[in-house]
TINU-306987 format. One record per residue (C-alpha): residue number from 1; residue in one letter; y, x, z negated. Coordinates in nm, 2 decimals. Each point is the difference from the previous one (the first is absolute). Layout:
BEGIN
{NUM; "A"; {Y; X; Z}}
...
This chain:
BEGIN
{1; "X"; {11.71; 13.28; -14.09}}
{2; "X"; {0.12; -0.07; 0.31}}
{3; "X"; {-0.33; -0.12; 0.13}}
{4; "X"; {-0.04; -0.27; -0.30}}
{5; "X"; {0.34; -0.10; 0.13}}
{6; "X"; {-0.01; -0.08; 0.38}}
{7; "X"; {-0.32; -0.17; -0.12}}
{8; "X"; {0.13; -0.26; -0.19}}
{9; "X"; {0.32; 0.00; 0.23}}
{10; "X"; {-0.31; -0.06; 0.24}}
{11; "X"; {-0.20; -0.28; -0.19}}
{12; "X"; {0.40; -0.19; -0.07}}
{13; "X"; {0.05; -0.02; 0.39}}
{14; "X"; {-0.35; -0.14; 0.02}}
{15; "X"; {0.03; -0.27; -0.25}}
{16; "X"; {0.36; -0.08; 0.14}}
{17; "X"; {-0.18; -0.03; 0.39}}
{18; "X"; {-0.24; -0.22; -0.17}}
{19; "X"; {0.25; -0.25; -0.18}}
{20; "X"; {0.20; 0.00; 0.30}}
{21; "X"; {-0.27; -0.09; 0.26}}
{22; "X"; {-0.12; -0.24; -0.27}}
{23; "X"; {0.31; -0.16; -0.02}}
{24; "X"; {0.03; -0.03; 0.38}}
{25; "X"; {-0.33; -0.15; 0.03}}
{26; "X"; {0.03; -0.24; -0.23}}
{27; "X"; {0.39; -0.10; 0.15}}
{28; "X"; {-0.12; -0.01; 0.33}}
{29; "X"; {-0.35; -0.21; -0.05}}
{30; "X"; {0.10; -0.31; 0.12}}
{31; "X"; {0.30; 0.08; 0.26}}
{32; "X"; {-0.06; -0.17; 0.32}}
{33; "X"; {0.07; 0.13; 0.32}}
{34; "X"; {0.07; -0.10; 0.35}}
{35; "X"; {-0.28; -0.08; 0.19}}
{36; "X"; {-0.12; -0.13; 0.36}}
{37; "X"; {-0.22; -0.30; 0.01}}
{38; "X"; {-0.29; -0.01; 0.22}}
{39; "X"; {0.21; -0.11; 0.32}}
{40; "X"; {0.25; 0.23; -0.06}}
{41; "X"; {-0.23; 0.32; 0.03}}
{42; "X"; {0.17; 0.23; 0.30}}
{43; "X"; {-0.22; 0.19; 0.23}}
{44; "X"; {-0.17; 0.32; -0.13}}
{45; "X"; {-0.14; 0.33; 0.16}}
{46; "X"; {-0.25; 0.20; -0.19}}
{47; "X"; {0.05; 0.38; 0.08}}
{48; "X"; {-0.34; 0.22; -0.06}}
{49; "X"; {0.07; 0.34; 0.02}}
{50; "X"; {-0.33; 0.23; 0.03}}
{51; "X"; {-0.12; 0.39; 0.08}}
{52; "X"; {-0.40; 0.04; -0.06}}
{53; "X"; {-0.02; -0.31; -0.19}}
{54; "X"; {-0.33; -0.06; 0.17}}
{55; "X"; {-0.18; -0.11; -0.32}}
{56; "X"; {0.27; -0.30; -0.12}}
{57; "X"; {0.18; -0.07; 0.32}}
{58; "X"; {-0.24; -0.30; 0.08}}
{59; "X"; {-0.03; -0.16; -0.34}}
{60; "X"; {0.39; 0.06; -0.01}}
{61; "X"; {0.06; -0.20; 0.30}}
{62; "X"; {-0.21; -0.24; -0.06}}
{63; "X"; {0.17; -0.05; -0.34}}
{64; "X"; {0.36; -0.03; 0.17}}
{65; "X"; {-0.11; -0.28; 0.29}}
{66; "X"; {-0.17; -0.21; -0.30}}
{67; "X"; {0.34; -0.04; -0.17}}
{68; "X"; {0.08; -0.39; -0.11}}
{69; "X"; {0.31; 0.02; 0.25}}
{70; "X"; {0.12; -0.26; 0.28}}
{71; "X"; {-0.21; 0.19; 0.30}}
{72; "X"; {0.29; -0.12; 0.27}}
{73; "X"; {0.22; 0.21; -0.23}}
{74; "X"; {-0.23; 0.34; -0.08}}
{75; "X"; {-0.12; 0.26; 0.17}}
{76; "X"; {-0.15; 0.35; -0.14}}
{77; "X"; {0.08; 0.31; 0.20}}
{78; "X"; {-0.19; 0.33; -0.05}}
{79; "X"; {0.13; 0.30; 0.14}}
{80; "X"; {-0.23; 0.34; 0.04}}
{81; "X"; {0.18; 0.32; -0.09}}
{82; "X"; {-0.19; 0.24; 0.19}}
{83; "X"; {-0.34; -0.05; -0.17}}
{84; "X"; {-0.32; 0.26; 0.05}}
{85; "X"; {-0.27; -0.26; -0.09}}
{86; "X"; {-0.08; -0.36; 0.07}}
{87; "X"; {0.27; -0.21; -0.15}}
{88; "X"; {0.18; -0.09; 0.32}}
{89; "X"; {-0.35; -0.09; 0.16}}
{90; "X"; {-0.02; -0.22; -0.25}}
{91; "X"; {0.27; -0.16; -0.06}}
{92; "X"; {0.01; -0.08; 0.37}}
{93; "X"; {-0.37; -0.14; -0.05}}
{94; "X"; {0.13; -0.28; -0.19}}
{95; "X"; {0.09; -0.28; 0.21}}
{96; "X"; {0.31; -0.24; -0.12}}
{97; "X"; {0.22; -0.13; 0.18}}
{98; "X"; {0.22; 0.07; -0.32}}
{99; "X"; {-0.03; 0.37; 0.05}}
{100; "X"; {0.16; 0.31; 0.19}}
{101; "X"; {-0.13; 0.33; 0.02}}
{102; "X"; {0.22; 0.34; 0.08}}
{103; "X"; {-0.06; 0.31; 0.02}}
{104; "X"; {0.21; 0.31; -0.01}}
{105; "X"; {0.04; 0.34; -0.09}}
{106; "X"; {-0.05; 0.12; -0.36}}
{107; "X"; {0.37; 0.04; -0.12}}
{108; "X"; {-0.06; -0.16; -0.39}}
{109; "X"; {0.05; -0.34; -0.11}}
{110; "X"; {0.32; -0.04; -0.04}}
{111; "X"; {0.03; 0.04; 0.42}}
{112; "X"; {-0.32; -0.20; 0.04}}
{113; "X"; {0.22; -0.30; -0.23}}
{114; "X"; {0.26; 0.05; 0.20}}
{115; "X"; {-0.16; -0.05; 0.32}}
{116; "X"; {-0.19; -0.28; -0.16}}
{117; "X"; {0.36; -0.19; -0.09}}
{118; "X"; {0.12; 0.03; 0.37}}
{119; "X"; {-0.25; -0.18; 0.15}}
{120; "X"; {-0.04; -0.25; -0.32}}
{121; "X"; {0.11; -0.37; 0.15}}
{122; "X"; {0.00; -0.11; -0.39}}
{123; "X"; {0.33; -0.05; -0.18}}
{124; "X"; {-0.16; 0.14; -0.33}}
{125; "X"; {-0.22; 0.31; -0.01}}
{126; "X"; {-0.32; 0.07; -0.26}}
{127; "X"; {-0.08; 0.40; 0.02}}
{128; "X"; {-0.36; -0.01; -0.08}}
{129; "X"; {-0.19; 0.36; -0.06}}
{130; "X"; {-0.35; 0.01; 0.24}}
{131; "X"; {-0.26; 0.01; -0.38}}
{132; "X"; {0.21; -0.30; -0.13}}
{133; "X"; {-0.11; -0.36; -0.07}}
{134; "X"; {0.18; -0.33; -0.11}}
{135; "X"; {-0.06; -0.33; -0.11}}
{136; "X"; {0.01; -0.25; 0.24}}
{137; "X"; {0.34; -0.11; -0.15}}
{138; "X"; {0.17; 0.32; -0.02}}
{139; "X"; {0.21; 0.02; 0.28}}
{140; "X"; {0.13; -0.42; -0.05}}
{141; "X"; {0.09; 0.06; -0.39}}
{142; "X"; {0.20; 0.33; 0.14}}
{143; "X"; {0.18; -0.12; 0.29}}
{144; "X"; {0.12; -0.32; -0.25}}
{145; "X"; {0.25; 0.22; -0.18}}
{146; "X"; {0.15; 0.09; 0.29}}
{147; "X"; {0.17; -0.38; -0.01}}
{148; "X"; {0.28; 0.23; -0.22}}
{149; "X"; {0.19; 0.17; 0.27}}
{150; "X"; {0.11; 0.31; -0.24}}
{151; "X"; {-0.38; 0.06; 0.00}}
{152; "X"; {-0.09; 0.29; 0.22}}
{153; "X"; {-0.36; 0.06; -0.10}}
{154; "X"; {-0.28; -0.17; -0.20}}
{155; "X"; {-0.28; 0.22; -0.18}}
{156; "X"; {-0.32; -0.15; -0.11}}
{157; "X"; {-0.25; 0.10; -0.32}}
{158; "X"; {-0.24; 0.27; 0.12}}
{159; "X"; {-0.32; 0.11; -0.16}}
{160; "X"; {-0.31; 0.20; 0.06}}
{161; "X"; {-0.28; -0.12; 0.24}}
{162; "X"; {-0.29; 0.05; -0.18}}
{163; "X"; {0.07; 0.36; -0.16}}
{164; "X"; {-0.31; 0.21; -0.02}}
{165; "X"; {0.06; 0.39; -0.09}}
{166; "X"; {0.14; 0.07; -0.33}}
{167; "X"; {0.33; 0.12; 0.20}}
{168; "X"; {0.05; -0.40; 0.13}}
{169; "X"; {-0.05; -0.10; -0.33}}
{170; "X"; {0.24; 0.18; -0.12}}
{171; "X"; {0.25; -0.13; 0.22}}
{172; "X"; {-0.15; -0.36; -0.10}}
{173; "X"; {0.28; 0.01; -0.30}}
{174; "X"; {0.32; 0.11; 0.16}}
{175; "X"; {-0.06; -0.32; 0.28}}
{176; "X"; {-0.09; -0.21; -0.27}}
{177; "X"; {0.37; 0.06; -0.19}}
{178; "X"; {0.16; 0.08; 0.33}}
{179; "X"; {-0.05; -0.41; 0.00}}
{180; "X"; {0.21; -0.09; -0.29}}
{181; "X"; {0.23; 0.26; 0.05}}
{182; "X"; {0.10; -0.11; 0.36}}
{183; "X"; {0.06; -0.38; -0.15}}
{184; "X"; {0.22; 0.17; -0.23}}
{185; "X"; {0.18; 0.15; 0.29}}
{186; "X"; {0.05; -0.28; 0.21}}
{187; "X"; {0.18; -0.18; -0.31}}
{188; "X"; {0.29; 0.29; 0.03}}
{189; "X"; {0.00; 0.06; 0.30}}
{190; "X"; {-0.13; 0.37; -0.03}}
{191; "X"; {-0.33; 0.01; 0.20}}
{192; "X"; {0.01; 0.40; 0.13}}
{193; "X"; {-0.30; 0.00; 0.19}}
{194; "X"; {-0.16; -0.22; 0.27}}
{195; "X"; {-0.34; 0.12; 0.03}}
{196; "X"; {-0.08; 0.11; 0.35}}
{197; "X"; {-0.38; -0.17; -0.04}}
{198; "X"; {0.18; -0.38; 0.04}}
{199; "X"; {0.34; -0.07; -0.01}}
{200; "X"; {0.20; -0.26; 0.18}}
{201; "X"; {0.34; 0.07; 0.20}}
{202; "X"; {0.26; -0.24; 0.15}}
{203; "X"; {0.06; 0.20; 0.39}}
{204; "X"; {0.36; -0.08; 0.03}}
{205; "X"; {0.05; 0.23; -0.29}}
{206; "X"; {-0.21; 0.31; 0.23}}
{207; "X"; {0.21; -0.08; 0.31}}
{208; "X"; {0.33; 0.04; -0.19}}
{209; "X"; {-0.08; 0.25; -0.26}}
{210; "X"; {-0.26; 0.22; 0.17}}
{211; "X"; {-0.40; 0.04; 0.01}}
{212; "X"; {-0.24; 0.15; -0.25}}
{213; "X"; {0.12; 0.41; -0.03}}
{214; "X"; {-0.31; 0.22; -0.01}}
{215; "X"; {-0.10; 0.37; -0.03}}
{216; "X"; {0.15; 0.12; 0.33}}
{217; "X"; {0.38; -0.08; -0.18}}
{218; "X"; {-0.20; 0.17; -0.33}}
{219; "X"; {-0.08; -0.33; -0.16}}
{220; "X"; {-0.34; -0.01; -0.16}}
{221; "X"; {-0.02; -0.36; -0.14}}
{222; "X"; {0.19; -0.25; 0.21}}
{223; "X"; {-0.07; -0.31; -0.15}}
{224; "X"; {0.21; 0.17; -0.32}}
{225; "X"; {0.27; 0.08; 0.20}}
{226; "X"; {-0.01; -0.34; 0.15}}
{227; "X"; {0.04; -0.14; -0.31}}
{228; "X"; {0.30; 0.21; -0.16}}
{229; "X"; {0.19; -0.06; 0.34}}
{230; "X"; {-0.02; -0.40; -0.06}}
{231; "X"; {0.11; 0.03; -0.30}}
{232; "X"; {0.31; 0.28; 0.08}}
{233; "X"; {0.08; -0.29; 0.24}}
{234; "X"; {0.01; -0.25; -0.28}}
{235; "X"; {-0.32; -0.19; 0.13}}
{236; "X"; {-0.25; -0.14; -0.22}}
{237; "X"; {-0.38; 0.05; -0.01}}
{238; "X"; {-0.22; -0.28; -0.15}}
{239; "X"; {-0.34; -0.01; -0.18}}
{240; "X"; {-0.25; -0.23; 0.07}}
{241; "X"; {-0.26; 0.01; -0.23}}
{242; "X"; {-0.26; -0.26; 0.16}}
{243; "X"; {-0.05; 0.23; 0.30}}
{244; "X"; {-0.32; 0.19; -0.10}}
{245; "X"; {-0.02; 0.34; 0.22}}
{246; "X"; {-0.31; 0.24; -0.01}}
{247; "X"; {-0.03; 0.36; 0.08}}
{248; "X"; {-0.19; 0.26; -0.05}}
{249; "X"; {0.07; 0.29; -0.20}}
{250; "X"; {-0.06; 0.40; 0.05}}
{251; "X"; {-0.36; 0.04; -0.06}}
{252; "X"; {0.04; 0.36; -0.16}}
{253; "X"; {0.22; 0.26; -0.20}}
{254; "X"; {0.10; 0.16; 0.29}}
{255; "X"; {0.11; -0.31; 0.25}}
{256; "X"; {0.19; -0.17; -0.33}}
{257; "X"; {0.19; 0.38; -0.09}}
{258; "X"; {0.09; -0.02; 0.39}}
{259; "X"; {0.13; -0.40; -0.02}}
{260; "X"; {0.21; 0.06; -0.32}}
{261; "X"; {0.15; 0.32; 0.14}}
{262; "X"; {0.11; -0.18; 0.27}}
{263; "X"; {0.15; -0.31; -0.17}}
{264; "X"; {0.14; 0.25; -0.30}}
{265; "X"; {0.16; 0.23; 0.22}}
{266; "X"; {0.15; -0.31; 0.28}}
{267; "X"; {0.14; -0.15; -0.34}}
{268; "X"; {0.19; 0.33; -0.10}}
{269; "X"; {0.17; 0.05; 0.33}}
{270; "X"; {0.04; -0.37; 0.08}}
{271; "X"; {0.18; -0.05; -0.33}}
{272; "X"; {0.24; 0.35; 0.05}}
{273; "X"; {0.05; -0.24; 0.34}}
{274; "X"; {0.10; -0.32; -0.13}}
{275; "X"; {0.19; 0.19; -0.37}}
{276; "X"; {0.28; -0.26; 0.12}}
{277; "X"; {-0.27; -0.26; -0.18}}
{278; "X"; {0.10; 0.17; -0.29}}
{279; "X"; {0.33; -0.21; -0.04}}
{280; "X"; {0.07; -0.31; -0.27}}
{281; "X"; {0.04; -0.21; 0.33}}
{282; "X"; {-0.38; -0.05; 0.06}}
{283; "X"; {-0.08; -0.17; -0.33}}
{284; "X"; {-0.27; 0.05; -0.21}}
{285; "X"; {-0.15; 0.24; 0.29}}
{286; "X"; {0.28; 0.26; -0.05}}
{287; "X"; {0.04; -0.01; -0.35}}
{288; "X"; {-0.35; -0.02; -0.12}}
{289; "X"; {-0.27; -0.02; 0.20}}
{290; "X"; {0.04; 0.29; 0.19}}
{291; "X"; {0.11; 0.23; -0.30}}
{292; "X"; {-0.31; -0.16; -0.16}}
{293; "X"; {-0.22; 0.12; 0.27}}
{294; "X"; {0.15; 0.37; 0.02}}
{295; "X"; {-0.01; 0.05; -0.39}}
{296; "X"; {-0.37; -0.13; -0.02}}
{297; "X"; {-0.11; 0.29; 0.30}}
{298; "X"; {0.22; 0.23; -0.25}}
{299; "X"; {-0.13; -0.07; -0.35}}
{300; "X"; {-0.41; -0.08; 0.16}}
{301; "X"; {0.04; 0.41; 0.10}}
{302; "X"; {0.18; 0.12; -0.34}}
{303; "X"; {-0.30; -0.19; -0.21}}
{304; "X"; {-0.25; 0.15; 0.24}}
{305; "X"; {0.10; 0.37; -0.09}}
{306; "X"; {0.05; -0.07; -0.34}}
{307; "X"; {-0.28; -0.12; -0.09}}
{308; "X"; {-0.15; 0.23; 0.22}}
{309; "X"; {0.18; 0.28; -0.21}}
{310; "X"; {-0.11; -0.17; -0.35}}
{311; "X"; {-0.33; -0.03; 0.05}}
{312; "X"; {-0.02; 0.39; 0.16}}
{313; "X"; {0.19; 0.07; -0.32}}
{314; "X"; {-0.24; -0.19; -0.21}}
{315; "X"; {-0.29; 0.08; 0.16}}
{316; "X"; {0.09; 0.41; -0.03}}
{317; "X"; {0.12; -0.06; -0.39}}
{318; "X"; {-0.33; -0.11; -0.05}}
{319; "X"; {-0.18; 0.30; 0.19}}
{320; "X"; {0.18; 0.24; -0.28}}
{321; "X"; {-0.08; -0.22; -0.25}}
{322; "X"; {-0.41; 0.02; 0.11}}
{323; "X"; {0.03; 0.33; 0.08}}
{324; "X"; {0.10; 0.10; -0.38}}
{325; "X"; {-0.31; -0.10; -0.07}}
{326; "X"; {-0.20; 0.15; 0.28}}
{327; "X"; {-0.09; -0.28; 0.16}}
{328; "X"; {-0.22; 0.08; 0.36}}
{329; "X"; {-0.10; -0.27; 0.16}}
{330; "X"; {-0.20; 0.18; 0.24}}
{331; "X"; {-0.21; 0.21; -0.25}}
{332; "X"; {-0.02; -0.26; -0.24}}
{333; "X"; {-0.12; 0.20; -0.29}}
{334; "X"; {0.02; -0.27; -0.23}}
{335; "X"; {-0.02; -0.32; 0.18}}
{336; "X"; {0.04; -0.31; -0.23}}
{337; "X"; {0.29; 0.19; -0.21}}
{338; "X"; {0.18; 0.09; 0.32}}
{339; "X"; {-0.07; -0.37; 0.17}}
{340; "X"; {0.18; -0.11; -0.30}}
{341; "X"; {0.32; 0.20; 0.06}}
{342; "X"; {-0.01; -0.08; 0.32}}
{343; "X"; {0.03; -0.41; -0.04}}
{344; "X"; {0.25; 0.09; -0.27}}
{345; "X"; {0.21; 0.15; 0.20}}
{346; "X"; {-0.04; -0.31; 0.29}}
{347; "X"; {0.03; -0.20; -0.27}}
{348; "X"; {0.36; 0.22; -0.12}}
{349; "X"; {0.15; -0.05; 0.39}}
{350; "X"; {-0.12; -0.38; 0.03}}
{351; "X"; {0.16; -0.10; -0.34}}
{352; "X"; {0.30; 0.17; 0.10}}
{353; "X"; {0.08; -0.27; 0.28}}
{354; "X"; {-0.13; -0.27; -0.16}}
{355; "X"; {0.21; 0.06; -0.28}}
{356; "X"; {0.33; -0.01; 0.22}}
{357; "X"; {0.23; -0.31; -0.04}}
{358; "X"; {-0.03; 0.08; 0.40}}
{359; "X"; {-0.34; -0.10; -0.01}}
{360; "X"; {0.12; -0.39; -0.09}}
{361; "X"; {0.23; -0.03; 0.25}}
{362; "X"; {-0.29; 0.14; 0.27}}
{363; "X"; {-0.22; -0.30; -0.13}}
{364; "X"; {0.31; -0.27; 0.03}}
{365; "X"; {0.03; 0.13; 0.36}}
{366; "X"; {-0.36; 0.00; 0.08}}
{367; "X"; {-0.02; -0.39; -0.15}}
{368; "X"; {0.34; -0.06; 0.26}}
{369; "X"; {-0.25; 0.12; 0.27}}
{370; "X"; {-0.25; -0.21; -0.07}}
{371; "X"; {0.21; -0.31; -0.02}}
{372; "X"; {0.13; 0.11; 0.29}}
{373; "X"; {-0.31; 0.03; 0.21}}
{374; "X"; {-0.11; -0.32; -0.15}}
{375; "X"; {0.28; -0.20; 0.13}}
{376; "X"; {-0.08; 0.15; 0.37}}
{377; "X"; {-0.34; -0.08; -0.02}}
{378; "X"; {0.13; -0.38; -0.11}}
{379; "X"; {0.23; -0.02; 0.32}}
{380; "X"; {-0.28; 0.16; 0.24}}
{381; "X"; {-0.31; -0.12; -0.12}}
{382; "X"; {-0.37; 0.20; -0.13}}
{383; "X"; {0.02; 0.34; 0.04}}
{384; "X"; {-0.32; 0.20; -0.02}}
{385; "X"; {-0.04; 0.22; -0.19}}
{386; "X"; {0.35; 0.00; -0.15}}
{387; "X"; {-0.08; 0.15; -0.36}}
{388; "X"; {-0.15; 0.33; 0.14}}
{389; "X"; {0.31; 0.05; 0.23}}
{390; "X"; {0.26; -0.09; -0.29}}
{391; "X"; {-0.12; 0.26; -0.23}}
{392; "X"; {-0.03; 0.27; 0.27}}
{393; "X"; {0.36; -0.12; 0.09}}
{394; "X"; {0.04; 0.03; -0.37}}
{395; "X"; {-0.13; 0.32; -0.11}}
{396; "X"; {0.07; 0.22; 0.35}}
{397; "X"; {0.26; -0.14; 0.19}}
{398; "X"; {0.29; 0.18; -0.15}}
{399; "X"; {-0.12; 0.30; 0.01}}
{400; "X"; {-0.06; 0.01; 0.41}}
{401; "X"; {0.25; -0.18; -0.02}}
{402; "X"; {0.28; 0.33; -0.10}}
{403; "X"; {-0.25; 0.22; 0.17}}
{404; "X"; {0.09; -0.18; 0.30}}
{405; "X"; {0.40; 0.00; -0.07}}
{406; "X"; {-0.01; 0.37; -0.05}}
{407; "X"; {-0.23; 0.09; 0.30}}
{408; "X"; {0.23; -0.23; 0.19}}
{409; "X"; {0.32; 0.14; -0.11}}
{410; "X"; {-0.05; 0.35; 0.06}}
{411; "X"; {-0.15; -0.16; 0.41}}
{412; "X"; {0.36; -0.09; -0.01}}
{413; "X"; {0.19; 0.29; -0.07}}
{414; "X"; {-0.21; 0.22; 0.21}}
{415; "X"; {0.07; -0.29; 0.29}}
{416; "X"; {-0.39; -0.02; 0.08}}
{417; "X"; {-0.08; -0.17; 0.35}}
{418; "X"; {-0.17; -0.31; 0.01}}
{419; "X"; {-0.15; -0.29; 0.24}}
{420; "X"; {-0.18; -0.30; 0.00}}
{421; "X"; {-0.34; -0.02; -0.01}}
């Protein structure tokens, strides 16, 4: 009984989200914002932080000194932490007079930004992750938002580079509504996370407030942290949709499981960090986002166990129920009058679902998604490949999804070591 009830408490928080990002959308579709005009652009330092990045590191750079931006006013900075391979070779192979290479010793990235921002001559910095690409406009349609002086930093719409194991295409769906999402953010003010791939900074605010905070002060995702301490200062961060970003995604179970352990676990103790957020002050951030966020991680878990406990449940009522009439699959005595208990009996714990009012609301949701993924693909361009990706997003994501929550949650109360790799 309780179940059935923290499930529809469940699916009236989700149809509530959806109204109210709906609604915010739809408010905030035509507000204009403070922009700079082509002669007003300020100089800007591209910061690429990299350890064994041998692979991208070329392609990346490349990427970063073919930017659409005044060249008296630009110049792309990569800084080596400590790599054992090739990618400061190369990186120093590539001859611009645009570029600076550095090398140093392998203390993480948020050190290696650091340094990066000290020697930066720009008055704006882009943080660009060594297997990223951007469109040639990217970095011009971020640094325009920065015309709005409350504006401390400007995300852009990321996506998948060409996602080809069944774990990238997974991911293909969360990028893909991460896009609408973020525009829905930027209208109240509440974007949470800057993602450390490509995100664009004004400097002043790192020589008054501090520098990224990385895993030697036991911070495991500093671009998060970065973000929560602009808005605990009462900063804005900005959205600009045009600015199409690439990366690449974990190739495999095990490097994705490793990623989301990270981010889930730097979320938990960034957010015990910054609980002051948690205060009618900050807006929409305070009072719904955030508490929207935290109850979504609570309720993906409690569906994850019980349906995990109904179908066991199920799935054992049904053993009795073949068992009564001596049903053994693996001596199949009597094959066609046994086959037929059997799909009975799949038949029984199928129905049973389907036959939920629950089901209904999964099907609205999974239509939300869609439209969703649709509108991203409308703001980016073709995606290949989208439809495969969507229904994998679809049908598995939720479930890794809690798996990865719970894994991450008990990494956090046993206080599990990391570093960046």
């Amino acid at each position: 009984m309780l179940g059935e009830i923290l499930i529809y408490i469940s699916i009236y928080i989700a149809c509530v989200s959806l109204s109210f990002y709906t609604l915010s959308y739809i408010k905030n579709l035509n507000k204009k914002y403070p922009l700079f005009e082509e002669n007003e652009l300020p100089s800007l330092s591209i910061i690429i932080p990299a350890y064994n990045e041998e692979e991208y590191i070329k392609k990346t750079v490349e990427s970063a000194l073919n930017f659409d931006y005044p060249k008296d006013k630009f110049e792309v900075i990569v800084i080596d932490d400590g790599s054992k391979d090739k990618t400061y070779k190369i990186a120093r192979s590539i001859k611009n007079k645009l570029l600076r290479v550095y090398t140093k010793e392998n203390e993480g990235k948020a050190k290696a930004l650091n340094f990066g921002i000290s020697l930066a001559k720009g008055d704006f910095i882009i943080t660009m992750d060594a297997d990223t690409t951007a469109e040639k406009n990217a970095a011009k349609e971020m640094i325009r938002y920065f015309k709005d002086k409350e504006v401390m930093c400007v995300t852009p719409s990321i996506i998948l580079e060409k996602p080809k194991t069944i774990w990238q295409k997974l991911q293909q769906g969360e990028y893909l509504i991460g896009i609408y999402l973020r525009k829905v953010y930027h209208g109240l003010n509440s974007i949470h996370i800057t993602p450390g791939a490509f995100s664009a900074y004004r400097k002043s605010f790192f020589e008054k407030h501090g520098g990224f905070i990385g895993i030697e002060k036991n911070n495991l995702t500093e671009d998060l942290e970065m973000s929560l301490r602009i808005h605990s200062l009462g900063f804005k961060i900005a959205n600009a949709q045009k600015a199409k970003v690439y990366t690449i995604g974990p190739k495999n179970l095990s490097e994705l499981t490793k990623q989301r352990k990270r981010w889930y676990v730097g979320l938990i103790k960034n957010t015990f960090s910054y609980k002051r957020l948690f205060n009618r002050k900050y807006g929409d951030l305070a009072l719904i986002l955030l508490p929207l966020a935290w109850l979504s991680v609570f309720f993906s878990i409690f569906l994850f166990f019980f349906f995990l406990f109904n179908l066991i449940k199920s799935s054992y009522k049904e053993y009795l129920i073949l068992k009564s009439f001596n049903f053994n699959i693996i001596e199949r005595n009597n094959f066609l009058f046994e086959k037929d208990i059997l799909s009975k009996a799949i038949e029984r714990t199928i129905s049973s679902f389907f036959s939920r009012p629950i089901f209904l609301f999964a099907v609205f949701f999974i239509f939300i998604t869609i439209i969703y993924a649709l509108y991203a693909r409308r703001k980016i361009g073709k995606i290949e490949k989208l439809s495969f990706g969507l229904i994998l997003f679809i049908l598995c994501f939720s479930i890794f999804y809690s798996i990865w929550w719970i894994i991450s949650i008990l990494n956090s109360i046993f206080s599990k070591k990391h570093r960046w790799e």
